[in-house]
C-alpha positions as CSV (number, residue, x, y, z in Angstrom):
1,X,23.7,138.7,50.8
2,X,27.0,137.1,50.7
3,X,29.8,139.8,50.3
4,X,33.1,139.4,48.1
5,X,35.0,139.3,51.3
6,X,33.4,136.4,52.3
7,X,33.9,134.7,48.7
8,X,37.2,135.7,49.3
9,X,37.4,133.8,52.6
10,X,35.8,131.0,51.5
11,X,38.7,130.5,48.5
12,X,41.4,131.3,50.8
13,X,39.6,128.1,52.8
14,X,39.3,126.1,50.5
15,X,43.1,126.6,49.3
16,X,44.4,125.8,53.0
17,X,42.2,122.5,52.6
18,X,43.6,121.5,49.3
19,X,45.2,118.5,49.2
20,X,49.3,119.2,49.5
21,X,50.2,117.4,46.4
22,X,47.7,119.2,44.2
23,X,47.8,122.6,45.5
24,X,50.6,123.6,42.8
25,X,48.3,122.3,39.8
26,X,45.0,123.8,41.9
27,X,47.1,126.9,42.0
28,X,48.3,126.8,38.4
29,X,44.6,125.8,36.6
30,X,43.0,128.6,38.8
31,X,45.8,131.8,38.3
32,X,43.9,132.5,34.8
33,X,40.6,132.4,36.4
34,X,41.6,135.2,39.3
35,X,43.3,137.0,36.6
36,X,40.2,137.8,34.9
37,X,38.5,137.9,38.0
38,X,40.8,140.9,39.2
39,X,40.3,142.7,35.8
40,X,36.4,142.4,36.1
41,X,36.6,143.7,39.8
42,X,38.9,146.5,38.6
43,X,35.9,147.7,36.3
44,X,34.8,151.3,37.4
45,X,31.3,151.3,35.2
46,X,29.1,148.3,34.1
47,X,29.7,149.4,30.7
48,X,33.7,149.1,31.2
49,X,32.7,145.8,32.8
50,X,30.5,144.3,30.0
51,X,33.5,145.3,27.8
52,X,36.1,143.1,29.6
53,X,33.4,140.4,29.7
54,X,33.0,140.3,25.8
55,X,36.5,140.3,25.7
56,X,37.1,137.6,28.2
57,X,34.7,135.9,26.2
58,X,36.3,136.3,22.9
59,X,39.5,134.8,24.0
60,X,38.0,132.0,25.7
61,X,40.4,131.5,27.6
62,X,39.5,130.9,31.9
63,X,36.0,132.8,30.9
64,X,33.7,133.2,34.0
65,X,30.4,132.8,33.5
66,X,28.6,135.2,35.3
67,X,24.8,133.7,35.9
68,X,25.6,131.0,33.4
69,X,25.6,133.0,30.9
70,X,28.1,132.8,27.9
71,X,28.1,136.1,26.1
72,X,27.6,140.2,26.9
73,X,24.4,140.5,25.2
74,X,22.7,137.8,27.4
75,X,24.2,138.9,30.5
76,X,23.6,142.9,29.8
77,X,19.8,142.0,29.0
78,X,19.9,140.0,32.4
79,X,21.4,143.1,34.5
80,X,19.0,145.5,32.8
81,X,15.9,143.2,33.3
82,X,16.6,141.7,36.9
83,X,18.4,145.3,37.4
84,X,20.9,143.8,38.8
85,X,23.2,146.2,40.7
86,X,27.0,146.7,39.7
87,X,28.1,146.2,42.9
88,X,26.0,142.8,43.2
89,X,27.2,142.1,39.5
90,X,30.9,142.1,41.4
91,X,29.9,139.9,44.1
92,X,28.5,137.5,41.1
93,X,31.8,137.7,39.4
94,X,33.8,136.5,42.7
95,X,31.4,134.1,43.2
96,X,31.8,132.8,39.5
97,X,35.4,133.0,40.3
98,X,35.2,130.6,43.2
99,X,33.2,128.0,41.2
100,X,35.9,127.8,39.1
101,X,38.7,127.5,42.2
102,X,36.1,124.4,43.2
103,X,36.3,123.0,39.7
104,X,40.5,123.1,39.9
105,X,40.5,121.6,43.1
106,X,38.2,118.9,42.1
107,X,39.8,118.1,39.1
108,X,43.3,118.4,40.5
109,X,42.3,116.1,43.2
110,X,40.9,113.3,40.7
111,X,44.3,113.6,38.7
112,X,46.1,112.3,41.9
113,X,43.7,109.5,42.5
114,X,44.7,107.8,39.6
């Protein structure tokens, strides 16, 4: 099982790749996403968890999408019926986080092609 250390590692990677003239936009599109991130790690109890998710979701605003899924009742019914562990629900939520770090990059790095 991948650990959030090595998620961690694996951004921090892929940031020291990033092309030089996009790492300030890469940077910029992806600060929301670790900010929520953070706040979903920071989470002591799944239930203090699903209620930053819902309100992540709310906003809208650099939502992750934990197991593709777009709102607290659909992932709360997917933790209690794969009974999914909290600490492998944090290990999702990096992960989800460094999707969206690929996505910036990706779409940073197109900007500049054109």
């Amino acid at each position: 099982m991948t650990t959030i250390k090595e998620i961690n590692e694996e951004m921090e990677k892929l940031l020291n790749e990033t092309d030089e003239d996009a790492i300030d936009e890469v940077r910029e599109k992806y600060e929301p996403f670790e900010k929520n991130m953070n706040s979903l790690l920071d989470a002591e109890t799944i239930e203090s968890y699903l209620e930053r998710y819902e309100e992540m979701n709310k906003e809208d605003i650099a939502a992750l999408r934990c197991y593709n899924l777009d709102t607290t009742e659909e992932l709360s019914a997917y933790i209690a019926d794969k009974e999914i562990s909290f600490d492998a629900l944090k290990t999702e939520t990096a992960y989800a986080a460094c999707e969206a770090l690929k996505f910036a990059i990706y779409d940073s790095e197109e900007d500049d092609d054109y």
